[in-house]
N, C-alpha and C positions, 0 to 999 in steps of 0.2 A: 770450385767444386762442380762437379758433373752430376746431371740427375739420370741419377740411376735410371729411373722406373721409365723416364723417357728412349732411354738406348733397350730398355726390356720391349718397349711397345714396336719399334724400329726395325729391332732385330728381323729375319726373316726364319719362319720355322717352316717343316715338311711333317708332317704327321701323317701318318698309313698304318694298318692292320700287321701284322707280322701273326701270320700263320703258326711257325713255328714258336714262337713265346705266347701264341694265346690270348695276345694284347695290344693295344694301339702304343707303336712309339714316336716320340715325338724327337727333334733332332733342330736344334739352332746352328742352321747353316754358315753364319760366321765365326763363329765359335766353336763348333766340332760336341757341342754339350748333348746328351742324350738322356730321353724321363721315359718312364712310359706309364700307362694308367689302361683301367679296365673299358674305359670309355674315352671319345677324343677329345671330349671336356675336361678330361679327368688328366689325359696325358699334355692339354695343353698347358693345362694352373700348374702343373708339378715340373715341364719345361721352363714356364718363365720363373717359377723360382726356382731353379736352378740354375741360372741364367742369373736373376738379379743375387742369388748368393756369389756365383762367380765372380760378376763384377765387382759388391764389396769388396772382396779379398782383394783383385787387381789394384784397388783406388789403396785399401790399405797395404799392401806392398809396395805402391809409387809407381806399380808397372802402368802401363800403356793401355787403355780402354780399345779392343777393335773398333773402328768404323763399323756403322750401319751400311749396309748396302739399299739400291733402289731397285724394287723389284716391279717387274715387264713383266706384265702375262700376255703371250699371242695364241691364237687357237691356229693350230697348225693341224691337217687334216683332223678336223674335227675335236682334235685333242688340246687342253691346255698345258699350255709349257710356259715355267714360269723361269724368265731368265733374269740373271742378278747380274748389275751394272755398280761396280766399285760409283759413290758418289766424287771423289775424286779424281776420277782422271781426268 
């Protein structure tokens, strides 16, 4: 059995303001999952369980858990960019 809450912590998310919906969303990059909350605390607690609800279902279907990925942060002109490296290859 796979612990869930450890592939939630793993996972990589992107969270930012969206203008147009008025609210922070938050977005699990390996999974394509999206939350969003009035604050980026609020969109983060509501991404990872969304995130750990998906995975349930996966484990209870038998389907396939994605991989975590390992995420690179470089400051490139002054900017961070954060690059994701399958741990796999």
């Amino acid at each position: 059995m796979i612990d869930i809450l450890e592939y939630v912590k793993n996972y990589s998310y992107l969270v930012y303001f969206s203008l147009k919906d008025g609210a922070y969303l938050a977005k699990c990059i390996e999974l394509g999952i999206m939350a969003h909350g009035e604050t980026q605390e609020e969109a983060i607690q509501e991404i990872k369980e969304a995130v750990r609800v998906h995975l349930l279902m996966l484990v209870e279907d038998g389907d396939i858990v994605p991989p975590t990925s390992v995420n690179y942060a470089k400051l490139i002109n002054g900017c961070s960019i954060d690059i994701l490296l399958d741990k796999y290859q």
